[in-house]
N, C-alpha and C positions, 0 to 999 in steps of 0.2 A: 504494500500500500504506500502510494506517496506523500508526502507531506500535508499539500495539499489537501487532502483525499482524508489524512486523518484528521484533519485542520476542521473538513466540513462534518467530520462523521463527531466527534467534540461537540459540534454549533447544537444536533441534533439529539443527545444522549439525556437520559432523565438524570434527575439530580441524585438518586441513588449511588451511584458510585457504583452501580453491581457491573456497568458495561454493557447491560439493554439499551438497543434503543428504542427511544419513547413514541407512542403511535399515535401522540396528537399532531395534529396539522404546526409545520413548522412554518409559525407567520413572523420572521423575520425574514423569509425567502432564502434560497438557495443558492451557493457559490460553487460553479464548476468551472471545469477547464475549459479554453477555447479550445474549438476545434482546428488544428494546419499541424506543420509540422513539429516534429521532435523538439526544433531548438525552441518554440513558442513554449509548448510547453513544458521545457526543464525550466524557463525564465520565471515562468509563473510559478514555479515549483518551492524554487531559491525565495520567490517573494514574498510568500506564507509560511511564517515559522509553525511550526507542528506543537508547541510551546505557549508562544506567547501572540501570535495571530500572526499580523501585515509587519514583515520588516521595516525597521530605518529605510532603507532602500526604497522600498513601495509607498511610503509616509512620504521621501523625501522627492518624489517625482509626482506626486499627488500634491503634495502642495505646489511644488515649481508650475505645475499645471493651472493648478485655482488661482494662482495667484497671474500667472502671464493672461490668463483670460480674463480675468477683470479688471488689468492693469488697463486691457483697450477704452475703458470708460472713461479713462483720466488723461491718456497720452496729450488731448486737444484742449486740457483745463487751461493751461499756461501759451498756448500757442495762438487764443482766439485773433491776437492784435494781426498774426501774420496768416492766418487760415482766409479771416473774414473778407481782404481785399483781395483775396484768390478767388471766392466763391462767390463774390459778390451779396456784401451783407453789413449794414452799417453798423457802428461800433456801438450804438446803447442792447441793440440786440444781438450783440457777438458771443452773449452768453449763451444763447439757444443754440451753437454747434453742443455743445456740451448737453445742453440738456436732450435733444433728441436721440443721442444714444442710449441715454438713461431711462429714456421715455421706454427705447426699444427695448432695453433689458427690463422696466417693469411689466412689459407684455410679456417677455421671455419668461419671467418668474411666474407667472399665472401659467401660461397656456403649456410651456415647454417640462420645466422645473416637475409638475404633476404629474408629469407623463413618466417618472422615474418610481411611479407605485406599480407599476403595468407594464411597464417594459424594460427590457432586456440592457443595465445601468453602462454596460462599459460600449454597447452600442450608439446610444444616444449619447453619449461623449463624444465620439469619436464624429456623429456624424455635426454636429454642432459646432466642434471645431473644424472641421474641413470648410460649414462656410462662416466662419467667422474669418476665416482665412481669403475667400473668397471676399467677402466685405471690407477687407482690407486694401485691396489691393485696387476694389473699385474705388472707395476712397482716394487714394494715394494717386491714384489717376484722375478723376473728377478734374473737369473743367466750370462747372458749372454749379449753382446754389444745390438745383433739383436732384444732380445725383450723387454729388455730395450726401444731400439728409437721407438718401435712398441707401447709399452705401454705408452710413453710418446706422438710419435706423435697422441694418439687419445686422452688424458689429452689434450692436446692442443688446436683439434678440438673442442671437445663437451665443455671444459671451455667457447667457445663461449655464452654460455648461461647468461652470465652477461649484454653480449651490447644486449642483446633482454628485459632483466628486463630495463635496459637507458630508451630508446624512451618509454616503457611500460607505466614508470613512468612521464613522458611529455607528457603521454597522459591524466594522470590525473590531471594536473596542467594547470590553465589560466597562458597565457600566460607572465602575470604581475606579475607574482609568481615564472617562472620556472626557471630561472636563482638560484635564492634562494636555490630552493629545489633540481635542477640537485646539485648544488655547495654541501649539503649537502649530497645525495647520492653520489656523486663525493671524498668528502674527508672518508666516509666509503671505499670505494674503495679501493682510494688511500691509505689508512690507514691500509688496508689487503696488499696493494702490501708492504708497508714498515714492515710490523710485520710480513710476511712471510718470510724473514731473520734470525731475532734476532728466532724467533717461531723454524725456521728449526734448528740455530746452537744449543739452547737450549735442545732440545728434541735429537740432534743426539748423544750430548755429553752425555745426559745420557743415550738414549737406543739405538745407533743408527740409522744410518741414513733412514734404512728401515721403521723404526715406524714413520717417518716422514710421509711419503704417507699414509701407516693405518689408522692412527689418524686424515689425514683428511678427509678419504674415512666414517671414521665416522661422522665427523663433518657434512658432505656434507649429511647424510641418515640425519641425523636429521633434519637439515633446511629443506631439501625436503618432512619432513612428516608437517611441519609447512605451505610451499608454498600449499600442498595437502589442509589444512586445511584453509587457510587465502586467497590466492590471489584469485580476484574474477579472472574470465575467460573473456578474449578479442578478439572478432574475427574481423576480416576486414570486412570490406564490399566493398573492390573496385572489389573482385572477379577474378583479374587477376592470370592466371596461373603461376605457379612457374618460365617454361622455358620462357615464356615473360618478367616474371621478371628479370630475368638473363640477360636476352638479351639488357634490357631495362636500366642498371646498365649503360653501356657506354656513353650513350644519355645522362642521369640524371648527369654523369662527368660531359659532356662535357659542358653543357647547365647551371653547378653551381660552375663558377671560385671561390668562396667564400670557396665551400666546398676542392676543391682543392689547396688554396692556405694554409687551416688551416691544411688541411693533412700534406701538409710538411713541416712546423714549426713544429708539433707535432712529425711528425716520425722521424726528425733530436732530439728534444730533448728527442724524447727515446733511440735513439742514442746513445747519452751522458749520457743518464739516466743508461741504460744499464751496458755502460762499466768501467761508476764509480765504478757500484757496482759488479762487476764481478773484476777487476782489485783489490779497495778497500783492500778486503779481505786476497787478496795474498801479500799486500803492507804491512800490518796492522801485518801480521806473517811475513814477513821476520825484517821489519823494527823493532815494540816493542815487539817482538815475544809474541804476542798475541795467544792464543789457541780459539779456539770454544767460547766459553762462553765471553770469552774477545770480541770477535766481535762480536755478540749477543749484546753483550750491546752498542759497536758504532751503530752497524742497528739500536736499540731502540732509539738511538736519534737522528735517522734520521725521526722519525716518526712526530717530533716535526715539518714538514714542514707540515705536514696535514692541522695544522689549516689556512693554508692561502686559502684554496678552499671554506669556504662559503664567504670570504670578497672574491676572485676573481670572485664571484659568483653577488655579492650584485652590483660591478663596472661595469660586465658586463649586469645586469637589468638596470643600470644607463647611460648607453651610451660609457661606457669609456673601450671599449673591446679592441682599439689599442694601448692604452696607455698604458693599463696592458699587453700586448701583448710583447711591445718592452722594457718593465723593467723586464718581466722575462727572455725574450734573453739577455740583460745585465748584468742581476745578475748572471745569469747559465756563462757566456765570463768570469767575472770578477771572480768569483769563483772560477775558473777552472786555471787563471793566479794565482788567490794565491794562490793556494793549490800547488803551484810549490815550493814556499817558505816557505809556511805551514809546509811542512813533515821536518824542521830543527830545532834544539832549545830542550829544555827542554820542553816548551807549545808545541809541535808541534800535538801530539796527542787529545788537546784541540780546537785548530783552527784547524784539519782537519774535529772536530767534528762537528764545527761551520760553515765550508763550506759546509759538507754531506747535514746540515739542510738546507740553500741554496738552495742548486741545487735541491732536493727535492721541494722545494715551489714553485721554477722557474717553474716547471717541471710540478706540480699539477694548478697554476695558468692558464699557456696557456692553460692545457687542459681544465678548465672548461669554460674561454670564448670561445675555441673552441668547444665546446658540447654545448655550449648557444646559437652560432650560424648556426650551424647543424640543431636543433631543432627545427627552428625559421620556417622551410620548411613544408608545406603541411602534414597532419599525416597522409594521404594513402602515403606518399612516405618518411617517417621517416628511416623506416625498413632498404630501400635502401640505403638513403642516409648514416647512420650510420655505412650501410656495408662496404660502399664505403670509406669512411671517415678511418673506425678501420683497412683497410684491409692494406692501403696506408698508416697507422700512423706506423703498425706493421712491414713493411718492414724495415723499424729501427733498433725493438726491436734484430732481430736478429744477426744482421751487430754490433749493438754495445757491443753484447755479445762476440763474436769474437775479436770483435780490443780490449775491456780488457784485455783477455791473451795475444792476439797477441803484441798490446803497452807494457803490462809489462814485459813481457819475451824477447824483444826485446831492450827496451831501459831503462828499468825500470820508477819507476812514472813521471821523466820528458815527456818522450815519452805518458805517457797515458796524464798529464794534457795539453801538448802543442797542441793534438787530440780534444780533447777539448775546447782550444780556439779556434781553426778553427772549429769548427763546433758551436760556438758559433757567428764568423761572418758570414760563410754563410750561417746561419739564416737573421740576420742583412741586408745582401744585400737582401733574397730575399724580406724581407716586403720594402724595399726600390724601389726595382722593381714593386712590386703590388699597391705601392703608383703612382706612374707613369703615369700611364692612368686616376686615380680619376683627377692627380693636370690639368693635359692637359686639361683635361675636364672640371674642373671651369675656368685655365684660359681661355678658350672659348667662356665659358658662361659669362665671364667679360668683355670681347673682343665687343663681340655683345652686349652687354648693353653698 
């Protein structure tokens, strides 16, 4: 028997310890081999410890994966000033290159993202990035506004292929682990969304902003000859049809106030996440008249907020998901007030460095005790929930691409960071509100004792 082979035959055995196996329906779904040759699958073989589940190895090309595909949502956040007189698009609405990828990836999270309860997981990878690979290139070529947002809104779409590696990878983790390991494929991620700045202005200022999308339509063929070669294959077993699924998305809302309450913490601080870095950039050139390369290197240190996603990872294994919860809403509030004061002085371009790194951390912390708690649901209904979850966080991403031009070309950076604190307390209020019904409810349960 191969590793593999006893890897799945483990997933499936009753809790006995006798070595039967159990003859309930296995609703985590099933992990086999692809089907081709020898060398496919020894690869897959090597990738699945018999032990302790998915190698480092297979972790560490899953994430390189999630994270280069949703890197494509950000390449075009810093580059609107030199995109927009290419595609013909005036500068208060230069925020909308940005936002209509995001648009397309919150379609992607609904329509695509669900499709990972019902179908065959390393398939619909594979075929999502092939055209997001396609969408790049149409991109990068684009003469024109229309096929521009055409090539973009399907980059957008098919980039969904990262929140189907998430759950993928929770499916191979006990649950006493997952928090750990989402936190580390979480700050891979996160780590592609903050290097997909410093990456874009780098590469435009020396070849253009076109060889931006190229180079990753390359990147994206290589990983995906590696997913070809490495990811074992994942099929459901609930067997539910896709339009059931769909349909079945509302009920699974309505029925998990947890998963709705973490959606809008999150899609408010992509919000802010968004319009820092869209605004940022245009601040950064008017203010120390910084060129490409000079904000390239503030993006790169904003990357330095990465490392708080496997400690928010570790607190949220530990119980302590509302506490990290309501200190990155404060840190992100508090940030965002100094950076009012920040942008004056001689240090000013040093403390705005030191806030970027901030709100960055804020920003990576909620999401991963929010993905810790998502996760925590039933794995025939991960797919869903996740959909649910990215669809509602994304609504954000785009609203905050927007209020960055529109704050800074309106009131300049007081206006983008005052935006900011308000969306830093009505974060505040609503975990205040969702506290509400718990406190009612012990003191009730104290009342009667």
């Amino acid at each position: 028997m191969t590793p593999l082979e006893r890897f799945h035959l483990r997933r499936i055995r009753s809790g006995s310890g006798s070595g039967a196996v159990s003859s309930a329906p296995v609703h985590q779904g099933e992990f086999e081999k692809a089907d081709g040759p020898g060398a496919l699958d020894d690869a897959v073989d090597t990738a699945v410890d018999d032990a302790a589940g998915p190698s480092s190895r297979l972790v560490a090309v899953l994430t390189l994966a999630a994270g280069a595909l949703i890197a494509n949502l950000y390449y075009a956040q810093p580059l609107v000033a030199a995109i927009g007189p290419s595609v013909g698009i005036s500068r208060d609405l230069a925020g909308s290159i940005v936002s209509i990828t995001q648009v397309g990836y919150g379609i992607g999270l609904f329509f695509i993202v669900s499709l990972a309860d019902c179908v065959e997981n390393k398939r619909l990878v594979l075929v999502t990035l092939g055209l997001t690979v396609l969408g790049l290139v149409g991109a990068a070529t684009a003469t024109g506004l229309t096929t521009f947002f055409a090539a973009s809104l399907m980059v957008g779409v098919c980039s969904t292929g990262a929140q189907v590696l998430l759950p993928f990878v929770a499916h191979l983790i006990p649950a006493a682990r997952r928090g750990r390991t989402v936190g580390k494929v979480m700050a891979g991620v996160l780590t592609g969304i903050m290097l997909a700045r410093p990456i874009a202005l780098f590469v435009s200022a020396a070849l253009g902003w076109r060889a931006v999308f190229l180079i990753s339509a390359a990147v994206l063929v290589a990983i995906g000859l590696s997913l070809l070669r490495m990811m074992p294959t994942y099929r459901p077993t609930s067997g539910t049809p896709y339009p059931r699924v769909l349909s079945s998305m509302l009920s699974v809302m309505r029925t998990m106030p947890a998963v709705r309450w973490r959606a809008a913490y999150q899609s408010l601080m992509f919000c802010a996440f968004n319009m820092f870095w869209t605004a940022a950039p245009l601040f950064l050139a008017d203010r120390f008249h910084l060129g490409e390369r000079g904000i390239g290197v503030f993006a790169l240190a904003g990357c330095g907020g990465a490392l708080v996603a496997p400690m928010a990872g570790r607190l949220a294994d530990a119980g302590r998901s509302r506490v990290t919860t309501v200190a990155a809403m404060l840190v992100l509030m508090l940030s965002f007030l100094a950076s009012r004061w920040a942008t004056e002085g001689s240090a000013a371009l040093i403390g705005l460095t030191l806030l970027a790194v901030l709100i960055d951390a804020a920003v990576q912390a909620n999401q991963v005790v929010g993905q810790r708690v998502i996760y925590s649901v039933a794995a025939e209904r991960r797919g869903r929930v996740n959909a649910i979850y990215m669809t509602l966080l994304f609504v954000g991403a785009p609203i905050g691409s927007v209020l960055g031009t529109a704050t800074y070309h309106r009131g300049g950076w007081p206006a983008t960071a005052g935006t900011g604190v308000a969306i830093g307390v009505a974060m505040l209020i609503l975990v205040t509100l969702e506290q509400r019904p718990q406190r009612r409810s012990a003191a009730s349960k104290v009342s009667e004792a």
